[in-house]
C-alpha positions, 0 to 999 in steps of 0.5 A: 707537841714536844711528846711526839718529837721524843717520840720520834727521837726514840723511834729513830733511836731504836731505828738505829739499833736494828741498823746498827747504826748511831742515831745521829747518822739516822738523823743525818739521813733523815734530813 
């Protein structure tokens, strides 16, 4: 379980870069 949640941090993290945006305003969105 804790595996997919990195997973999903490292995901968003990527998201991030392509949107050039911080992974916590990712976060942020997501919620």
């Amino acid at each position: 379980m804790q595996r997919s949640a990195v997973a999903g941090k490292a995901r968003v993290h990527e998201l991030a870069k392509e949107l050039g945006v911080e992974s916590k305003t990712v976060l942020a969105k997501l919620k």
